[in-house]
C-alpha positions in Angstrom: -12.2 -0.4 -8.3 -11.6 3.5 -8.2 -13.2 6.0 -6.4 -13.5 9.7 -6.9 -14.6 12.7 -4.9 -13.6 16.2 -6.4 -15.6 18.7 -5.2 -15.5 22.2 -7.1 -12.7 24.3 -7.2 -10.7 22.0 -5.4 -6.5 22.9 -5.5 -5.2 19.3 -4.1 -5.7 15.8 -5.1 -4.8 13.1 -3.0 -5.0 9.2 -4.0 -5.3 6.4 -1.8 -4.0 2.9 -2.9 -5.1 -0.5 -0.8 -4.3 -3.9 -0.8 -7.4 -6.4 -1.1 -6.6 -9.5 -1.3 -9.9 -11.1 0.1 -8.1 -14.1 0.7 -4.6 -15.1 0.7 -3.6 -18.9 0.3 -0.2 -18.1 -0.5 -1.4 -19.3 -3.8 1.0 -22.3 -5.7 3.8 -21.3 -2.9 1.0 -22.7 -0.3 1.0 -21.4 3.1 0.9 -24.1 5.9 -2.1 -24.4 7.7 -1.1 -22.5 10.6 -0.3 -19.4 8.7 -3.4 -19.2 6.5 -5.8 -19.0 9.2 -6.9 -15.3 9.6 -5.7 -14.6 5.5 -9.2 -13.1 5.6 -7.6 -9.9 7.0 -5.0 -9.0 4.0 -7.6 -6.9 2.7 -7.4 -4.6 5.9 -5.5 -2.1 3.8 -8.2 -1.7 1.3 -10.7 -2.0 4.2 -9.2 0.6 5.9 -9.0 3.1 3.1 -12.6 2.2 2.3 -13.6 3.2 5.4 -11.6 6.3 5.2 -12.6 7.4 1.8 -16.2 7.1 3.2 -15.8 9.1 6.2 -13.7 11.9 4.4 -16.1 12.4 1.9 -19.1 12.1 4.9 -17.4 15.0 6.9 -16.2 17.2 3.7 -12.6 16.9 1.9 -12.3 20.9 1.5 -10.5 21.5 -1.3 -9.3 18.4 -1.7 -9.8 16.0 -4.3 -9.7 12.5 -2.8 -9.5 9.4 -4.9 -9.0 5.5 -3.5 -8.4 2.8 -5.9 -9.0 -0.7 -4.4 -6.6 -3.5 -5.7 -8.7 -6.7 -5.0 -8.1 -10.1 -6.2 -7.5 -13.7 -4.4 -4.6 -15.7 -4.1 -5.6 -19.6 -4.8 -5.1 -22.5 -6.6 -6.2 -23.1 -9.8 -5.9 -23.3 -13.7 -5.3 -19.7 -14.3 -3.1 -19.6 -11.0 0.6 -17.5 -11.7 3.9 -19.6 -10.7 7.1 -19.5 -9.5 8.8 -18.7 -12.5 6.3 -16.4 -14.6 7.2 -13.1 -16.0 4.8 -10.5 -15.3 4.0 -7.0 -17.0 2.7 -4.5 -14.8 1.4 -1.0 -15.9 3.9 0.7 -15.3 5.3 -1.4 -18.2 8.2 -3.0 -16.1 8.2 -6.6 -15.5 8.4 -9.0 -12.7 9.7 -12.2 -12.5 7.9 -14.8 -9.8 9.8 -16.4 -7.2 7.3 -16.2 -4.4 3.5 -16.3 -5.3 3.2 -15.4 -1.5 4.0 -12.1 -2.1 1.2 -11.0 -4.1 0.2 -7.8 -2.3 3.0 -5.7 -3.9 2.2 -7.2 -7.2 -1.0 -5.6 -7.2 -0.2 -2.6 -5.2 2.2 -1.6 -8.1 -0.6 -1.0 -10.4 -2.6 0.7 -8.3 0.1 3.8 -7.6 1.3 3.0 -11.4 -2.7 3.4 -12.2 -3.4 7.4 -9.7 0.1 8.5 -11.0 -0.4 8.0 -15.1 0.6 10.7 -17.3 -2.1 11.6 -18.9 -4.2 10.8 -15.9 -6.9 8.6 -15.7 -8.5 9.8 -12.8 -12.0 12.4 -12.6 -9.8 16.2 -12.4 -6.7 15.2 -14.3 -3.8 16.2 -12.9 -1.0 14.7 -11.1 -1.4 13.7 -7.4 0.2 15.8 -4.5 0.2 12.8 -2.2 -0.6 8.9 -3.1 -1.1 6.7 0.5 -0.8 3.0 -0.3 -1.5 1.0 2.2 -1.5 -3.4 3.1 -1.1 -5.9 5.5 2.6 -6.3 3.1 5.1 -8.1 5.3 5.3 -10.3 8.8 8.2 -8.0 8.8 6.5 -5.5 9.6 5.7 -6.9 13.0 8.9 -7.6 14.1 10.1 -4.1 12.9 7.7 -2.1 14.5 5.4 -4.6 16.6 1.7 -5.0 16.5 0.7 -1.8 17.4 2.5 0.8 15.0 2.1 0.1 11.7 5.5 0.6 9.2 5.9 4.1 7.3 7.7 3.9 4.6 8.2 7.4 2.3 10.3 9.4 -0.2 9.3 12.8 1.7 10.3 13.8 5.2 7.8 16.2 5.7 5.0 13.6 5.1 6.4 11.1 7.5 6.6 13.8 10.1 2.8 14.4 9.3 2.0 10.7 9.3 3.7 10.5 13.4 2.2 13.1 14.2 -1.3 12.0 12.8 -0.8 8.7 14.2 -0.4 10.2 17.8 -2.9 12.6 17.4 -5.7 9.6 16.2 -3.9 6.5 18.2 -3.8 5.0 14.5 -0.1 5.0 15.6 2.8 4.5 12.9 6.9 4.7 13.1 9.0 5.0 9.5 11.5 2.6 8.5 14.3 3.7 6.0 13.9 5.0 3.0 17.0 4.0 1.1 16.1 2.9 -2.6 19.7 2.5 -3.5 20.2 -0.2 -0.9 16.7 -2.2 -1.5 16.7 -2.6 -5.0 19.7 -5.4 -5.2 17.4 -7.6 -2.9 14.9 -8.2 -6.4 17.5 -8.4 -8.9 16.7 -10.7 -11.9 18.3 -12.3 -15.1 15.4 -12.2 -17.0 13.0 -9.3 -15.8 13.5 -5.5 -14.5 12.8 -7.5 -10.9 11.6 -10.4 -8.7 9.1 -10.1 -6.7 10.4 -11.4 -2.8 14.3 -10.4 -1.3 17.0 -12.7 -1.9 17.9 -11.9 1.6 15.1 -11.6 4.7 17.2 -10.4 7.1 17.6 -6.9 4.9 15.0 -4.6 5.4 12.6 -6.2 4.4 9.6 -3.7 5.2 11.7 -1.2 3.8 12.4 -3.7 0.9 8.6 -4.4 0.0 7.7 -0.7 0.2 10.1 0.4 -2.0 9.4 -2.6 -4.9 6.1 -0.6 -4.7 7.7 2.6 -5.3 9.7 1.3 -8.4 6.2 1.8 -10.1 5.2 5.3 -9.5 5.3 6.9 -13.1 8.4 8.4 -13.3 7.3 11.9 -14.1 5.3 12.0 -10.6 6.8 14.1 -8.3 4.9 14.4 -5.0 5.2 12.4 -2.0 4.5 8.9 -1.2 3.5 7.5 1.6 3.1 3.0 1.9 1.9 2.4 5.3 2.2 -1.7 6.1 0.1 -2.2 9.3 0.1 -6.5 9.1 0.4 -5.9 12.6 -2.3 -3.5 14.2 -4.9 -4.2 11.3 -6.7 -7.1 13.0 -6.4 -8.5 17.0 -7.4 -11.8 18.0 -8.6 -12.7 14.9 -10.8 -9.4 14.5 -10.8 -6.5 12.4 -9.2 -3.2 14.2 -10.5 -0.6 11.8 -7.1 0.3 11.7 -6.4 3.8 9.2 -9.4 5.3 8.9 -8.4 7.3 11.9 -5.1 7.9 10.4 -6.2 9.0 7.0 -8.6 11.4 8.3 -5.6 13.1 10.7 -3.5 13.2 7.4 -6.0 15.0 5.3 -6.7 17.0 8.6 -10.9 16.9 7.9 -12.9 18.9 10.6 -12.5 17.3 13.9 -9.0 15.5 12.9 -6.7 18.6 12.9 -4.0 19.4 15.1 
């Protein structure tokens, strides 16, 4: 599901990317009943962005375009189910190889920035974004990296992740960035039979840093502005409730009236 707003004349385009998985089983690599309860929140990135997309557009963009594409699905059991083991295609035209059905967010995250940063574009305006924001509930990691009430920022631009701090301060949508190395995360997916897996060989590895990154892989390779994944499995929900979390954020980072510094 994509949304567009381009209002007339507009001189930056910005696309949001959000993980929906309306429910997460863990799929055929079945969670245990202790750590499904409360899978209704790994659509808070999607939420989130929803939420933002609604209030940017509500307030006025400027002369921004703003586009959010919404990757939903379900991870569960069934006939048509993917395994451990399956090779997967993904736009981008790289493939995947399964070894953890559990980590299904990335797998549809990587369309959605392969899908805002095509070349030709597909989106209402043409032209190539000058910043795509994914964000998911992506990793428990995330949690232990940065707790439960910053969310993990993980980006290929320095100036962004400045912004993003500073917007998270400014909104209490708070955030703190994790490294951005690609040339030491991509070893943790490496494969026999596909350009990837899709889960680390090794958890102890950066593994927020890890999962952002196998997101990255799939930006088209001609894009060239920044990217921002912001994994907030921690401050997205409390107590088995919905925090809201990012719409603040996003509106600090597009800096829409009443969310400037």
């Amino acid at each position: 599901c994509v949304l567009s707003h381009v209002p007339d004349g507009a001189s930056k385009k910005v696309c949001l990317v959000g993980k929906g998985i309306v429910y997460d089983t863990g799929g055929l690599a079945l969670k245990p009943k202790e750590g499904m309860c409360g899978m209704k929140a790994d659509m808070g990135g999607a939420a989130g962005l929803l939420g933002a997309f609604e209030a940017a557009v509500s307030i006025g963009t400027g002369g921004t375009a703003l586009h959010c594409a919404l990757c939903l699905a379900e991870n569960a059991i069934g006939p048509t189910a993917f395994r451990n083991d399956d090779v997967l295609c993904f736009f981008s035209g790289k493939t995947c190889e399964i070894n953890n059905t559990d980590a299904e967010g990335r797998l549809v995250l990587s369309d959605g920035v392969a899908h805002v940063t095509a070349s030709p574009s597909l989106l209402p305006g043409g032209g190539s974004p000058d910043l795509v924001v994914d964000m998911a509930t992506l990793t428990g990691a995330q949690m232990v990296a940065t707790g439960k009430h910053f969310a993990a920022v993980f980006t290929n631009d320095e100036e962004t992740e400045r912004a993003a701090v500073a917007a998270g301060r400014r909104t209490g949508d708070l955030v703190h960035p994790v490294p951005y190395a690609p040339e030491f995360h991509r070893a943790e997916f490496a494969s026999k039979v596909a350009d990837c897996k899709n889960s680390v060989k090794d958890r102890g590895n950066a593994q927020v840093s890890c999962a952002g990154n196998f997101i990255g892989e799939n930006l088209h390779p001609d894009f060239e502005g920044a990217w921002l994944h912001i994994d907030c499995a921690g401050p997205a929900f409390h107590a088995d409730r919905a925090t809201g979390y990012g719409v603040a954020l996003v509106l600090g980072l597009l800096e829409v009236e009443g969310f400037a510094p």
